[in-house]
C-alpha positions as CSV (number, residue, x, y, z in Angstrom):
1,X,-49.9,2.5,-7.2
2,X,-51.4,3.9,-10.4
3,X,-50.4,7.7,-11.0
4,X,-53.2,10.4,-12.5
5,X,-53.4,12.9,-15.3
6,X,-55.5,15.2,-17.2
7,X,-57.1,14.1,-20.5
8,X,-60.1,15.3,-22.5
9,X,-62.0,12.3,-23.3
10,X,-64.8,11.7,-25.1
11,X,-67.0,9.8,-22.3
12,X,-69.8,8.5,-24.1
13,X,-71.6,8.1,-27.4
14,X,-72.8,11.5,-27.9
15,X,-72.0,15.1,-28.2
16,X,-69.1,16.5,-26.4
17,X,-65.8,15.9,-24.6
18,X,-65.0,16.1,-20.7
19,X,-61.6,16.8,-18.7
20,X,-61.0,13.9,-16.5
21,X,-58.3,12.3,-14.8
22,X,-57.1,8.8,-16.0
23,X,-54.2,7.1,-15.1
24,X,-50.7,7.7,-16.3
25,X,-50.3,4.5,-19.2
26,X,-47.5,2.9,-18.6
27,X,-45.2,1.5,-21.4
28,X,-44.5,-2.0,-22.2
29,X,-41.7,-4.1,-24.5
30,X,-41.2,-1.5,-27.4
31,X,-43.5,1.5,-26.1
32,X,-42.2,5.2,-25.3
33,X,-44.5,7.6,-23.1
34,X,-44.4,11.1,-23.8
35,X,-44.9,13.5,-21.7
36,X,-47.0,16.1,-24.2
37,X,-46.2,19.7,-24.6
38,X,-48.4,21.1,-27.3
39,X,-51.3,19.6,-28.6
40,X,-53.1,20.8,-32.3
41,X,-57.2,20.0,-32.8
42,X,-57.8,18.0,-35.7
43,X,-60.9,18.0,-38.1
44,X,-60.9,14.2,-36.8
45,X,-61.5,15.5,-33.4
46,X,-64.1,18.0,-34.4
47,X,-66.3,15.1,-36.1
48,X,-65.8,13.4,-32.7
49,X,-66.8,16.3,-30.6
50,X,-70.2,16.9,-32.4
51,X,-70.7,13.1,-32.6
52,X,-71.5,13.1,-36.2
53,X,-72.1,9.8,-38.1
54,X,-68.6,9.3,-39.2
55,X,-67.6,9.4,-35.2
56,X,-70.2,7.3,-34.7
57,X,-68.9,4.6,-37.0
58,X,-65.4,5.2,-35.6
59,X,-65.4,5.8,-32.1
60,X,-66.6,2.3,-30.9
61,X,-65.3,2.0,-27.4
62,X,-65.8,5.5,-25.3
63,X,-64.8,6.4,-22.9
64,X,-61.5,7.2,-24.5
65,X,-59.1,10.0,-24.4
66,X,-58.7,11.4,-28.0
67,X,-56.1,13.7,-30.2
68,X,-53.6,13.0,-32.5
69,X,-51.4,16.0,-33.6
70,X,-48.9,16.6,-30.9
71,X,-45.2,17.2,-29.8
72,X,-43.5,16.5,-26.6
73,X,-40.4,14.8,-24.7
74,X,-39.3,11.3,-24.4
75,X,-40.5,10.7,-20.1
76,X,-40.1,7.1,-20.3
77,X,-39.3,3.6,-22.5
78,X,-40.0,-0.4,-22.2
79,X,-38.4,-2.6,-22.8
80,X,-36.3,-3.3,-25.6
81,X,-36.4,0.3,-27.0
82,X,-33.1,1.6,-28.2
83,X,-31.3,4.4,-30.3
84,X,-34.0,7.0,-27.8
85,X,-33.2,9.5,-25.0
86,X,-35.2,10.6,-21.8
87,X,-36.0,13.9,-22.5
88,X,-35.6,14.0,-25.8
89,X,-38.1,15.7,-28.5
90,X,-40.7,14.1,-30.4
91,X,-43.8,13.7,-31.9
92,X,-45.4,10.4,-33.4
93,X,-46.9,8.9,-36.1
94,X,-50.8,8.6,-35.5
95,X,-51.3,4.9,-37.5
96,X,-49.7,2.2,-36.1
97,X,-49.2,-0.6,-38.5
98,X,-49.5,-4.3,-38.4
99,X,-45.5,-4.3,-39.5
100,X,-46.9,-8.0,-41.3
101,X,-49.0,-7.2,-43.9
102,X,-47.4,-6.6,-47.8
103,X,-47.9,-2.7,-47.9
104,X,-46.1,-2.7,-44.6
105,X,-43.0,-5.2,-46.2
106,X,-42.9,-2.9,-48.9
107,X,-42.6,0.4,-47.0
108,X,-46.1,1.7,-48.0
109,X,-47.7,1.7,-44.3
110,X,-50.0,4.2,-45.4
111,X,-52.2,1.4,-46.9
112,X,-51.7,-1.0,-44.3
113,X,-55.2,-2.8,-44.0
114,X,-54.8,-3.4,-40.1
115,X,-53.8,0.2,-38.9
116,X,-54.6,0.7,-35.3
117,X,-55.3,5.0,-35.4
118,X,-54.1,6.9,-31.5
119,X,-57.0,8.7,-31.0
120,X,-59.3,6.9,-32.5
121,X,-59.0,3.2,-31.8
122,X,-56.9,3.9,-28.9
123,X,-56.0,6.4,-26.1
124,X,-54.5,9.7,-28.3
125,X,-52.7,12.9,-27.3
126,X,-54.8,15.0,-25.8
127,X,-53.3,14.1,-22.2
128,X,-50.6,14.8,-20.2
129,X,-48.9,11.4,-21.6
130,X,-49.5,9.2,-24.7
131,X,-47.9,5.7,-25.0
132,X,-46.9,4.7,-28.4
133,X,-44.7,1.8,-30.0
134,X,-40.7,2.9,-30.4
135,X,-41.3,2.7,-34.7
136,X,-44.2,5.4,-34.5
137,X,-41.9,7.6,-32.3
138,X,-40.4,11.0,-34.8
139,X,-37.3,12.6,-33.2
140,X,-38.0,16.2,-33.8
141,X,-34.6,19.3,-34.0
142,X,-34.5,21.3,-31.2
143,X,-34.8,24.2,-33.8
144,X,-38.2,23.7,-34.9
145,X,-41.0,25.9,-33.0
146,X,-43.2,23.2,-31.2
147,X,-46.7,25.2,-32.2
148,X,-45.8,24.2,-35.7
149,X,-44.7,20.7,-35.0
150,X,-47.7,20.7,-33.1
151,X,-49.7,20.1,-36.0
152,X,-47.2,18.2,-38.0
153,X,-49.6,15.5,-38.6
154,X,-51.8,17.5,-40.3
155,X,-48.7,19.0,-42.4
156,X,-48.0,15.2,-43.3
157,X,-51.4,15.4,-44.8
158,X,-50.8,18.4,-46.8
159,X,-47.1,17.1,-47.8
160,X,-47.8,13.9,-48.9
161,X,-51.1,15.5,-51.3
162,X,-49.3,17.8,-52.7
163,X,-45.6,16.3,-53.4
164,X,-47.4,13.3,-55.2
165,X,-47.4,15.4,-58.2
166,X,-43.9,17.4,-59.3
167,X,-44.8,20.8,-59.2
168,X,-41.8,23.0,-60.6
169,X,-43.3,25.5,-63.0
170,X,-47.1,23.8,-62.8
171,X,-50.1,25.4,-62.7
172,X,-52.5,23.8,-59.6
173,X,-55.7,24.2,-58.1
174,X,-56.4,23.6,-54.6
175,X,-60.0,23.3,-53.5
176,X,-60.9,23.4,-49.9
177,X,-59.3,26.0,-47.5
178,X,-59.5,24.4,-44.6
179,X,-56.3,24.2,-42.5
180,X,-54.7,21.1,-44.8
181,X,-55.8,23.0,-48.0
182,X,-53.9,26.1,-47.2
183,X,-50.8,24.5,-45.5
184,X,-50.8,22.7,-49.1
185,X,-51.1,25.6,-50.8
186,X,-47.4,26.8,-48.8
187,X,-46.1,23.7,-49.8
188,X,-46.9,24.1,-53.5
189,X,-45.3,27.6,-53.7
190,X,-42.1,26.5,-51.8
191,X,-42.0,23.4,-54.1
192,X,-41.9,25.8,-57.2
193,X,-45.1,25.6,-58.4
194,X,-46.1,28.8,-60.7
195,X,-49.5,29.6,-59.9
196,X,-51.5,28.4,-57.5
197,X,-55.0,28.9,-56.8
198,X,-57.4,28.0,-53.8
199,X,-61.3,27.7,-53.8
200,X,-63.4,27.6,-51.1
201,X,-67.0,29.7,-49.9
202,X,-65.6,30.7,-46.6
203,X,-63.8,34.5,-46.9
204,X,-62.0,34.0,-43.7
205,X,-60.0,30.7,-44.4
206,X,-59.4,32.0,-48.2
207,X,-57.8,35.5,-46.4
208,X,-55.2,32.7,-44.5
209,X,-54.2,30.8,-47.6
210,X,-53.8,34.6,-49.0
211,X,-51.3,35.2,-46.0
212,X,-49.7,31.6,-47.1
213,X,-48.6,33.2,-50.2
214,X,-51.7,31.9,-52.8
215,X,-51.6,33.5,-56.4
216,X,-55.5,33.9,-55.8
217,X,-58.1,32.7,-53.7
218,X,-61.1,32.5,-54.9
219,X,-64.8,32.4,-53.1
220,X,-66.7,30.8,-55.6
221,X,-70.0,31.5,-54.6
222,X,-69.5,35.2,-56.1
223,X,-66.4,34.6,-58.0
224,X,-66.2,32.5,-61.9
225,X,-63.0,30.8,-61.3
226,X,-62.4,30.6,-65.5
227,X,-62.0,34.3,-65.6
228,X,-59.4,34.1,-62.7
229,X,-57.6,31.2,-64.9
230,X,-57.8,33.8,-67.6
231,X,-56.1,36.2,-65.7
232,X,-53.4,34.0,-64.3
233,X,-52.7,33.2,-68.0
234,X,-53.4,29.3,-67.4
235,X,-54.6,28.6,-70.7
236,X,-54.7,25.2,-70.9
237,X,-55.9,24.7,-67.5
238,X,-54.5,23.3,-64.4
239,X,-51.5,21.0,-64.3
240,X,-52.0,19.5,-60.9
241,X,-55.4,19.2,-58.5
242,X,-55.5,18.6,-54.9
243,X,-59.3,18.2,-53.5
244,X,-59.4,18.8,-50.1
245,X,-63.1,19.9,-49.6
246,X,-64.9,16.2,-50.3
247,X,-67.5,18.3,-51.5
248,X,-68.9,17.2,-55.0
249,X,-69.3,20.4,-57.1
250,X,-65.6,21.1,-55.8
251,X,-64.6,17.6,-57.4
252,X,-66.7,18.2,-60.6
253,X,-65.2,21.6,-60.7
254,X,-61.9,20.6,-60.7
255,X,-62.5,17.6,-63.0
256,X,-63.6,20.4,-66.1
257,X,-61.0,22.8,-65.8
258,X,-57.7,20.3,-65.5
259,X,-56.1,20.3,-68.8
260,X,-56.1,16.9,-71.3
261,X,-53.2,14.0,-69.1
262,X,-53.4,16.3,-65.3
263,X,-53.1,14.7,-62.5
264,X,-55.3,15.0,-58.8
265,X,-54.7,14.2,-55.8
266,X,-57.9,13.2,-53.6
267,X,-57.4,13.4,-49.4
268,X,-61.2,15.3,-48.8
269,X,-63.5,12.6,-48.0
270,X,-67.1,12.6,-50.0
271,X,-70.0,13.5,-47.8
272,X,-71.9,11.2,-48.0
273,X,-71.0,10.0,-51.9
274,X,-69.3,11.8,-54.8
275,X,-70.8,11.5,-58.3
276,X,-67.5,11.2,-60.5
277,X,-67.7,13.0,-63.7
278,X,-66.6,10.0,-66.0
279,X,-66.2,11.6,-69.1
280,X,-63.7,14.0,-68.0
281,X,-62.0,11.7,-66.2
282,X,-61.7,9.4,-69.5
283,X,-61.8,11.8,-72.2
284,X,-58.9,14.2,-70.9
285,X,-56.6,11.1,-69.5
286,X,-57.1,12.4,-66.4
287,X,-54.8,11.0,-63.4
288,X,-56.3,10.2,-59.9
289,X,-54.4,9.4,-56.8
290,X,-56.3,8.5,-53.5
291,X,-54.3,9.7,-50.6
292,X,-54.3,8.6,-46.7
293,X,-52.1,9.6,-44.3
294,X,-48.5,10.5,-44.1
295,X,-45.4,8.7,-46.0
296,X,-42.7,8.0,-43.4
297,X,-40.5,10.0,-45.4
298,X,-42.8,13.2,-45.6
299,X,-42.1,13.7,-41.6
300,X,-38.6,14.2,-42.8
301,X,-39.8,16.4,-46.0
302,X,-41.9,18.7,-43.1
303,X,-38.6,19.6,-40.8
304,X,-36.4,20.4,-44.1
305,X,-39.3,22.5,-45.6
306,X,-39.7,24.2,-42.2
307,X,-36.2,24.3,-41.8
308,X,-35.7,25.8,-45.6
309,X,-37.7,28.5,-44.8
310,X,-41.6,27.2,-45.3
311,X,-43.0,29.5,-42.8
312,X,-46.6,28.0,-41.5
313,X,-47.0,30.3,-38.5
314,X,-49.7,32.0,-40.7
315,X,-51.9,29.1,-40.0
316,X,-52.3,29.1,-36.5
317,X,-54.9,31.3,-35.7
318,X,-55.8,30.4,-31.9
319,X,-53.7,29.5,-28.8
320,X,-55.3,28.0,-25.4
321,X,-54.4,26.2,-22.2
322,X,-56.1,22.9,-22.7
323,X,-58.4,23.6,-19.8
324,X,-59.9,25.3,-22.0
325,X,-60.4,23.3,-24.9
326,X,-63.7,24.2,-25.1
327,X,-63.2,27.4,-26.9
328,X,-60.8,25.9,-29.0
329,X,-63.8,23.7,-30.4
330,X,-65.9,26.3,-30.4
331,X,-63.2,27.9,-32.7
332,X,-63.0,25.4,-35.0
333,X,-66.8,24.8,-35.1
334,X,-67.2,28.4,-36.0
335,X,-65.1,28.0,-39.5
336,X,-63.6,31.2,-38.1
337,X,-60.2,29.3,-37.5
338,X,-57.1,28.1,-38.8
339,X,-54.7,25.5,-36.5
340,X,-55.5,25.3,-32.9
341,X,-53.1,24.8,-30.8
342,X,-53.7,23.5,-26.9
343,X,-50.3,24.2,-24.4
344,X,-50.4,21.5,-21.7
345,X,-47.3,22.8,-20.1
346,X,-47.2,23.5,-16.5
């Protein structure tokens, strides 16, 4: 007899996500089921919600349930999964991996070409249980505040972005402060960076990467970001770049005021295509790293930096049941939000 649970699913192709019961999945050889706790609303699951063309492309088999950022307990294993405890808490890694490919052989399964997404291609968080394979499963301390961990995904994001680059004593500029952005500007003052500066058009977001302990944050719509520089004493210009927004003057921006050999990171996706400025990019040596995902090692690099003191609570700007997910997504739709975090606790 099949059991039942909640999920929000996105039932069709179109706008929108409903609260239905599915059945309980059930793990096989190698799969853990977790029983969720908190749950943290994604960007991802925004595009899905509005059904724009990126979910369109993506979402290819509704109805499915969806979410990705999450922690919980260990409720049950398959078999032939060892070394794990009922009970015990975790989150997961949201890219499963082929484990056959040669990025996976060599330990870079962020670039595996045959990753399987939860959430996406299959049945994500945002349920009472998710069923994922024993190598995707994170043990997570008992000391770490599960609203945070909630959105450790997302935090993977930020990590592995900005500790591409060293940062002690370097000068970077952030652009985008949407929730990734700012928890990467956290990361870049805790890793020793010596100023650090965030762009964006959207006064409520910058005020939150303010509370995250920016140098400045800068609205430039109203604000010449080369005075700021001037005041910050970068007179060179920045050391390290992380683009966030995908947005193309952001990109061209950043490109002009990095100083001759810097070094960007890229993780904001181009909507719908960047034009690169070249001769920026050639003439000042200019270093650009494409970034997807987490490292494995940067969900160990989150619980140390938490644990060190890195304080995200600033971040999280809403709290719901997730029978009401709708204002959650209303939150996040308004751009008057940080992390969102859904309690499906009983």
């Amino acid at each position: 007899m099949k059991e039942w649970m909640d999920a929000i699913v996105k039932p069709a192709a179109g706008p929108g996500l409903e609260l239905r019961q599915v059945p309980v999945p059930v793990p096989g050889p190698g799969e853990v089921l977790i029983k969720i706790h908190k749950t943290a609303i994604c960007g991802t699951d925004v595009h899905i919600y509005n059904w724009d063309p990126w979910a369109a492309e993506h979402i290819t088999h509704p109805p499915m349930t969806i979410g990705h950022e999450y922690v919980g307990e260990i409720a049950a294993m398959g078999e032939g999964v060892t070394g794990l405890t009922i009970g015990q808490r975790v989150s997961g890694e949201g890219h499963i991996t082929c484990h056959r490919c040669r990025n996976c052989h060599t330990g870079n399964i962020q670039w595996c070409k045959n990753t399987n997404s939860v959430g996406v291609d299959r049945d994500g968080a945002f349920a009472e249980y998710v069923c994922i394979p024993q190598t995707n499963v994170i043990p997570i301390d008992e000391s770490l505040d599960e609203d945070v961990v909630a959105f450790f995904d997302a935090f993977g994001n930020a990590t592995h972005t900005a500790l591409m680059w060293n940062l002690v004593g370097e000068d970077v500029l952030i652009t985008g402060a949407g929730p990734i952005g700012i928890i990467a500007s956290g990361i870049c003052k805790y890793a020793g960076a010596r100023r650090v500066i965030i762009t964006d058009l959207n006064d409520y977001r910058l005020d939150l990467a303010r509370k995250m302990g920016v140098d400045y944050a800068v609205n430039t719509g109203r604000e010449d970001l080369k005075e700021v520089m001037a005041k910050a004493g970068l007179t060179e210009g920045f050391d390290v770049g992380l683009e966030m927004s995908g947005n193309a003057a952001a990109f061209r921006q950043m490109c002009s005021v990095m100083r001759n050999g810097g070094k960007i990171s890229l993780l904001g996706l181009g909507k719908p295509m960047v034009e690169v400025p070249m001769n920026d990019i050639i003439c000042k040596g200019l270093t650009l790293q494409g970034i997807y995902g987490r490292k494995m090692d940067n969900w160990h690099q989150m619980s140390y930096m938490v644990q060190g003191g890195l304080d995200l609570h600033p971040v999280i700007t809403h709290r719901f049941h997730y029978t009401d997910f709708e204002k959650g997504f209303a939150a996040m739709n308004s751009g008057m939000s940080g992390k969102v975090v859904l309690d499906w606790t009983k």
